[in-house]
N, C-alpha and C positions, 0 to 999 in steps of 0.2 A: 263341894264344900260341905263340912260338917262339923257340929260340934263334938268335941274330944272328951273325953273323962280327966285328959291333958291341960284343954284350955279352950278358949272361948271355942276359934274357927281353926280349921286344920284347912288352909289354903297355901296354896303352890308360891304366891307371892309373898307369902308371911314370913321374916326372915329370921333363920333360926341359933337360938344363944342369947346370952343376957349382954351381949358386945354390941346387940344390936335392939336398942330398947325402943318402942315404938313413938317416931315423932309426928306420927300425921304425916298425911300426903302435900304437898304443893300444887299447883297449878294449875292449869287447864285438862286436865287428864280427864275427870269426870264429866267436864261440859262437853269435852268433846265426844267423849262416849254417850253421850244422851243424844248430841248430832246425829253421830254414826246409827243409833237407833231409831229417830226420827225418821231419817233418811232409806234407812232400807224397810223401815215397819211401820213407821207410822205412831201419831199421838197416842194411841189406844191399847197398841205395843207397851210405852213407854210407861203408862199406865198402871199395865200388869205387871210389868218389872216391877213399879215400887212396891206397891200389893204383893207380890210374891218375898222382896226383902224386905217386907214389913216398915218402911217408910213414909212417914208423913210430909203432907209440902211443906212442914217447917224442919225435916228433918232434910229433907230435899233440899231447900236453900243453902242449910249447913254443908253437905252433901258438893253442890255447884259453886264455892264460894273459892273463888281464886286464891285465897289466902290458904294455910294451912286448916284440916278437916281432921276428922276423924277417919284411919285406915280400915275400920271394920267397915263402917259404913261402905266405903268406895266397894270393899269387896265385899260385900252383899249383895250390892247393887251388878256388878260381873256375874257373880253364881246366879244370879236371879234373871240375868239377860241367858246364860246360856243354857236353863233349863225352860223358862217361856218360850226362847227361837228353838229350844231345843237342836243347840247347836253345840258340839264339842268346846272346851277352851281353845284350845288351838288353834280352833277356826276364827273363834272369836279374836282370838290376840291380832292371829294375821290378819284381818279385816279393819281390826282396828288400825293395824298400824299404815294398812295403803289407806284407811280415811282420815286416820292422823293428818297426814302428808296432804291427800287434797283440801283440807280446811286449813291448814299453814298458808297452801296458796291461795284459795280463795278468798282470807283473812289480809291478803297485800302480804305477803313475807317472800312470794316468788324472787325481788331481786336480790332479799337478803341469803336464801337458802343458792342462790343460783351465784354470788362471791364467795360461797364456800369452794369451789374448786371447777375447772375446766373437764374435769373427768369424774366419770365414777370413783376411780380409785383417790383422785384427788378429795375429793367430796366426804370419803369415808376418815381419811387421815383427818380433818377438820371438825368430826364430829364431836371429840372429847374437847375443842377449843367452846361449842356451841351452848357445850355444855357447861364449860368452866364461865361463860358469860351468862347466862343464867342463875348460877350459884350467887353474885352479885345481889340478885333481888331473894333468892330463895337461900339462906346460908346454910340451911338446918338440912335441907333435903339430900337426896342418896340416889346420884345420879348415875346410871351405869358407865364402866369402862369401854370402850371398842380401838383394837388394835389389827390394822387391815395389811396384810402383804400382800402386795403385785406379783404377780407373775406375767410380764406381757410375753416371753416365749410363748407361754400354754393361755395364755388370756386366761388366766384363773384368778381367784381373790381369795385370798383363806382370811376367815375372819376371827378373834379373840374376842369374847365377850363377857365380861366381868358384873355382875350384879347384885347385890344382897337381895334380891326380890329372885326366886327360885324361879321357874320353868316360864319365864317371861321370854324364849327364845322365839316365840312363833311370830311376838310381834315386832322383832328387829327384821322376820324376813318381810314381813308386810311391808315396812317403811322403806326397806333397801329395794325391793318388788318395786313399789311407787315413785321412788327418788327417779332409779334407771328409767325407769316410763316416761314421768313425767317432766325431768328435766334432761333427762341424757337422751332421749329416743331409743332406748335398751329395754331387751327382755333378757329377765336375768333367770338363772334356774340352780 
């Protein structure tokens, strides 16, 4: 990430046009990504992420605040994690999204993500309903599309993914990576 002669931040998630005028982020996203960091790095990590995105702990509060935030911020705080782990986005997405998934369950939400469907495939077809029941508390937010076909002759899944947040695909593989794991006993590839 960088700044533009364009505009503020030139990030992958930024999404682009005046059709799509920035409302802030919703939800647990950033609390979970401070987990995720926690978890594989440690306090001290966590630390130098806000130090490197230039955040305060009252910007940080603002930041973790379940309600709607400010979207620079959130991605500050992403660029700022994947140049202190010195880890690609990619990697980072996908990481976050198999640790998205284990803090759902370790959060108690195991019996709810596990009535989403009897199958992988079943599971995926369900995820735009997960999403349409969240819009409920979050009206304003921009939740992506996913439209999954089966194939059980070839056991394949072709997936559709729709998003106003750009190159966010690494971490739908993470979550789809972790759902199979963790609730279907699959390794998915």
């Amino acid at each position: 990430w960088a700044p533009t002669a364009a505009g503020p931040l030139a990030h992958p998630w930024r999404p682009r046009g005046p059709e799509f005028p920035s409302q802030g982020m919703y939800g647990y996203i950033p609390f979970i990504w401070k987990d995720m960091v926690l978890t594989m790095a440690g306090p001290e990590t966590w630390a130098k992420i806000l130090l490197e995105a230039g955040i305060s702990s009252e910007l940080e509060a603002e930041v973790l605040n379940t309600a709607t935030r400010r979207e620079d911020l959130v991605l500050e705080i992403f660029g700022a994690t994947c140049k202190v782990m010195a880890m690609p986005l990619g990697d980072a997405l996908r990481a976050f999204g198999r640790h998205f998934v284990s803090f759902t369950l370790r959060s108690g939400n195991g019996p709810f993500l596990r009535s989403q469907g009897r199958t992988l495939p079943a599971f995926l077809e369900n995820v735009n309903s997960i999403h349409n029941y969240m819009e409920r508390d979050h009206p304003n937010a921009k939740f992506p599309f996913i439209e999954s076909t089966y194939d059980p002759v070839a056991d394949t899944l072709l997936l559709t993914y729709l998003s106003i947040r750009v190159g966010v695909s690494p971490l739908l593989l993470g979550v789809i990576e972790e759902i199979a794991a963790r609730l279907y006993g699959l390794l998915v590839s």
